[in-house]
N, C-alpha and C positions, 0 to 999 in steps of 0.2 A: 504494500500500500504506500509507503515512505517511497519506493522506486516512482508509482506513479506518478506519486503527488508531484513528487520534483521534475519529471519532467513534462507534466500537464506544467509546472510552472514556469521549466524553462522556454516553453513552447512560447507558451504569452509571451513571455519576456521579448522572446525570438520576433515574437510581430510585431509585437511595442515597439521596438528599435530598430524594425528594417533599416528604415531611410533616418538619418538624422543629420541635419544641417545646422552648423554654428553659428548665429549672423553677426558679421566682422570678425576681422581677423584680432579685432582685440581681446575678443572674448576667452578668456582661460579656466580653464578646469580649476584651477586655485584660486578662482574668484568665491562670494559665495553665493551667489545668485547665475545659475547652469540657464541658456535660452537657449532652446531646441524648437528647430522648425523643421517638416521634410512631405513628402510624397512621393510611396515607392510602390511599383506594381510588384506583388506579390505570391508565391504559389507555395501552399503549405499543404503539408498530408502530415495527418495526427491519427497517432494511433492513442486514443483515448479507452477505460475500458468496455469491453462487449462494445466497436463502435471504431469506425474508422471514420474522421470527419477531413474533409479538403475544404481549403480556400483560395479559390483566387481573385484577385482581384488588386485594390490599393490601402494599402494603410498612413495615417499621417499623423505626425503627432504636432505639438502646438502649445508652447508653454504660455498662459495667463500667467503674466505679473509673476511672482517668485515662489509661490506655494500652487501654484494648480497647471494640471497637464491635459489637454486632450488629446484621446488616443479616437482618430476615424477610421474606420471599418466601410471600405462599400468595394463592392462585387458580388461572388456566388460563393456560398455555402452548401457542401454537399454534405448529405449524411444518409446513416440507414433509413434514417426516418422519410427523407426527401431532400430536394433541390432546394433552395431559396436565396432573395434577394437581401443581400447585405446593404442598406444605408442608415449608420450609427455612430454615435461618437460613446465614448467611456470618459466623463470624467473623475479626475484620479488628484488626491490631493498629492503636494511632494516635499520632502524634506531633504537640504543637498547639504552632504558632509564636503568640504571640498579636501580637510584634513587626509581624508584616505580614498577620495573620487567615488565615494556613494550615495547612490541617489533611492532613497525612500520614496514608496507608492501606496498610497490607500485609494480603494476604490471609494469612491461617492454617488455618484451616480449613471443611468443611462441612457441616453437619449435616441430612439429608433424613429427616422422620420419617415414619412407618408409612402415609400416604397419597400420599405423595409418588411421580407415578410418573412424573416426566422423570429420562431417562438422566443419568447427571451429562455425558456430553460433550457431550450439547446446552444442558442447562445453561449448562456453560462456555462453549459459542462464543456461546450468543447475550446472557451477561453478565458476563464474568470475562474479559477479554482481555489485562489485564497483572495483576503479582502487586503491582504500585505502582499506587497513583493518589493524584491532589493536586487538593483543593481550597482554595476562597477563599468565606471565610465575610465580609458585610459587611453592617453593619444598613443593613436596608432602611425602615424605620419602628418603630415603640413595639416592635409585637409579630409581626415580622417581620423574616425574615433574605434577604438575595440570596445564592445558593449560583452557584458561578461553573469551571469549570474554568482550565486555564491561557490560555484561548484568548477564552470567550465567557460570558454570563450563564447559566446553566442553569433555574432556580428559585427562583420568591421561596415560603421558605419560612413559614409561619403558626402562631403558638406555640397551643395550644390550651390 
């Protein structure tokens, strides 16, 4: 169960940070206020339990101000259950250590707009598994970040 959880987490995580863009090159990981912007096409296959779900489509994230993040979701959701239309945002509150480059996640809330037609509970199981998640932000080159859970590397992210 502990296998699962962690990698139903690192999955999220995985989507979370596809695309992440720094804006200006002033911007430092040692500051303590982290601005993330980005929009990346993306193809996930999760093996979740009893339950294989695929995405594709784009995710983007979006920092409000210095405590809150949104994470959009739009394309296709497949599952055993059926096909459906992803258009949604996850907002997520965040707290950024810049001491050791980690960035704290609580969910808050979720927003599916008018074409949006996955159930929110498949939603949920196949990317909302805890209401914390922790990443580690580390530059990875000029204009590129490695996005890492507590365990393994997840994504080198790409400033655009």
């Amino acid at each position: 169960m502990k296998k699962i959880m962690l990698t139903c987490g690192a999955i999220l995580l995985f989507i979370f940070i596809y695309f992440t863009n720094i804006f200006g090159s002033e911007t430092s990981l040692d500051k303590n206020q982290l601005t993330l912007f980005c929009k990346g096409n993306v193809h996930f296959d999760l093996q979740i339990p009893d339950s294989r779900v695929t995405m594709e489509g784009s995710v983007s994230l979006t920092t409000l101000g210095s405590q809150r993040l949104a994470i959009g979701f739009s394309g296709q959701l497949s599952t055993d259950k059926g096909r459906f239309i992803l258009d949604r945002t996850l907002m997520m509150n965040t707290r950024y250590h810049p001491e050791n480059h980690v960035l704290e996640l609580e969910y808050v809330k979720n927003i599916a707009r008018g074409i949006d037609t996955a159930p929110d509970d498949i939603f949920y199981d196949a990317f909302i598994r805890s209401n914390a998640l922790i990443l580690k932000i580390s530059r990875f080159s000029n204009n590129a970040l490695l996005i890492s859970d507590n365990t393994s590397p997840l994504y080198v992210c790409i400033a655009q």
